[in-house]
C-alpha positions as CSV (number, residue, x, y, z in Angstrom):
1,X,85.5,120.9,87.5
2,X,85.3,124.9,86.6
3,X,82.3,126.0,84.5
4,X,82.8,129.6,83.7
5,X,82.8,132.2,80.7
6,X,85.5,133.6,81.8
7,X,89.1,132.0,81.0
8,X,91.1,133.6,83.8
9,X,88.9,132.0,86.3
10,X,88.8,128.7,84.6
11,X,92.9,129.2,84.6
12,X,93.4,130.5,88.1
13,X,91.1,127.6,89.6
14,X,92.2,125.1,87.5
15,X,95.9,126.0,88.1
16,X,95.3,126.0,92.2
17,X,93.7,122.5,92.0
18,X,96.4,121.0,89.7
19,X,98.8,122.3,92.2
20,X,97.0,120.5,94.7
21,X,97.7,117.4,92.8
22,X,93.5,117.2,91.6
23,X,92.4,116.2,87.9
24,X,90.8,119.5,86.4
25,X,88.0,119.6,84.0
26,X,86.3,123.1,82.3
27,X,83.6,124.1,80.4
28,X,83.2,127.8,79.7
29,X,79.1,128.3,79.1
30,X,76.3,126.4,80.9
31,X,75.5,123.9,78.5
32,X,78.8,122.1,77.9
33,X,79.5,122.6,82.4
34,X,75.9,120.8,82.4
35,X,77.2,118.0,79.6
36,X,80.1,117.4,81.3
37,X,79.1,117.3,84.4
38,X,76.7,114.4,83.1
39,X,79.0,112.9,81.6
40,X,81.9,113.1,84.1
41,X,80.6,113.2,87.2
42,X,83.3,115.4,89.0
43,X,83.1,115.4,92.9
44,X,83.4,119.2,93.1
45,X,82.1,121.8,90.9
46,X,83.0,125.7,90.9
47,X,80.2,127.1,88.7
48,X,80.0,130.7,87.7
49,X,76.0,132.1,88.1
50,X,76.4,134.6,85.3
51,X,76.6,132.9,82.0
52,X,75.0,133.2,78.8
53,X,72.3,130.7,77.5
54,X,72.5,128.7,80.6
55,X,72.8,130.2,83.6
56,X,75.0,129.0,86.4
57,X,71.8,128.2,88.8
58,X,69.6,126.0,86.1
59,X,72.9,124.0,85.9
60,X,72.5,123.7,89.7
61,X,69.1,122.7,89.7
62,X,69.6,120.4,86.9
63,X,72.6,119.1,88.5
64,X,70.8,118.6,92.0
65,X,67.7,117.2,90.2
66,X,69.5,114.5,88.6
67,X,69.3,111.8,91.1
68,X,72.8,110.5,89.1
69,X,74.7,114.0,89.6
70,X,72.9,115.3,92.9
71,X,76.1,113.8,94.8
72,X,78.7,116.6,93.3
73,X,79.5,119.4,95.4
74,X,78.5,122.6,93.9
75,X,80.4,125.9,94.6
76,X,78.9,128.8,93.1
77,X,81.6,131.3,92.1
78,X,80.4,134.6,91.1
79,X,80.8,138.8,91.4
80,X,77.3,138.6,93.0
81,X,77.6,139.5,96.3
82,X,73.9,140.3,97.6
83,X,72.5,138.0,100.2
84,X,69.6,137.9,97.6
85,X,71.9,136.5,95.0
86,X,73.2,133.9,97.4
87,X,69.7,133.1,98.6
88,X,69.1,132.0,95.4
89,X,72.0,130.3,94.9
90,X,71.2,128.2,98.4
91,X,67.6,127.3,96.6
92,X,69.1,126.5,93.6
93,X,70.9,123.8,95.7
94,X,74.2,125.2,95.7
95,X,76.5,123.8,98.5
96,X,78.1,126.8,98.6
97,X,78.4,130.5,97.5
98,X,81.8,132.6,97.2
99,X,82.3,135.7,95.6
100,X,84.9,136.8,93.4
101,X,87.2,138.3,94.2
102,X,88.2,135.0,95.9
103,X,91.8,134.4,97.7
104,X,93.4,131.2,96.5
105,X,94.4,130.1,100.0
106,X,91.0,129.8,100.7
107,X,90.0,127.6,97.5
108,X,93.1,124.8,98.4
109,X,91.9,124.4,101.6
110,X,88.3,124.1,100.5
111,X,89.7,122.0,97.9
112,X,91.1,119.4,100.8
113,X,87.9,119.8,103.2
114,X,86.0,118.8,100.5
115,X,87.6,116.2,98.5
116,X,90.2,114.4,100.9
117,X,87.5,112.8,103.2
């Protein structure tokens, strides 16, 4: 799954994990990432931080509160590159922080670490 307010990100990630042969969901605020995630349960999550109403690291906490969607993998995806930024990405219970810029070589084989075990 992609959660971001940006479409070229939800395009570009989206179009890397098709190619990889994985099912792609999206949501481009908070709120609907957060629904669908609920709803869905996807095993891997790319979430943007900056987002309007809801934020990319309630999602997370929400997300890794929920004792029925604490499993999924959370990447946080984002143009904030301080180690503050990522510090609080880590407490929000992210699994992982990248920033963008981000090489797509690098999310297919994250995409295989992560999902084909």
């Amino acid at each position: 799954m992609v959660c971001d307010d940006d479409l070229h990100v939800i395009e570009t990630v989206g179009l890397v994990a098709r190619e990889e042969g994985y099912e792609v969901i999206s949501a481009e605020d908070g709120t609907e990432g957060l629904r669908l995630a609920r709803e869905q349960h996807p095993d891997l999550l790319f979430l943007d931080v900056m987002m309007g109403e809801t934020d990319g690291l309630e999602v997370c906490k929400a997300l890794k509160a929920d004792p029925a969607t604490h499993h999924i993998y959370v990447i946080l995806l984002t143009a904030m590159g301080q180690s503050s930024d990522a510090e609080k990405g880590y407490c929000a219970g992210a699994d992982e922080y990248l920033t963008k810029p981000y090489a797509p070589r690098f999310l297919r084989k994250r995409l295989h670490e992560i999902l084909d075990t």
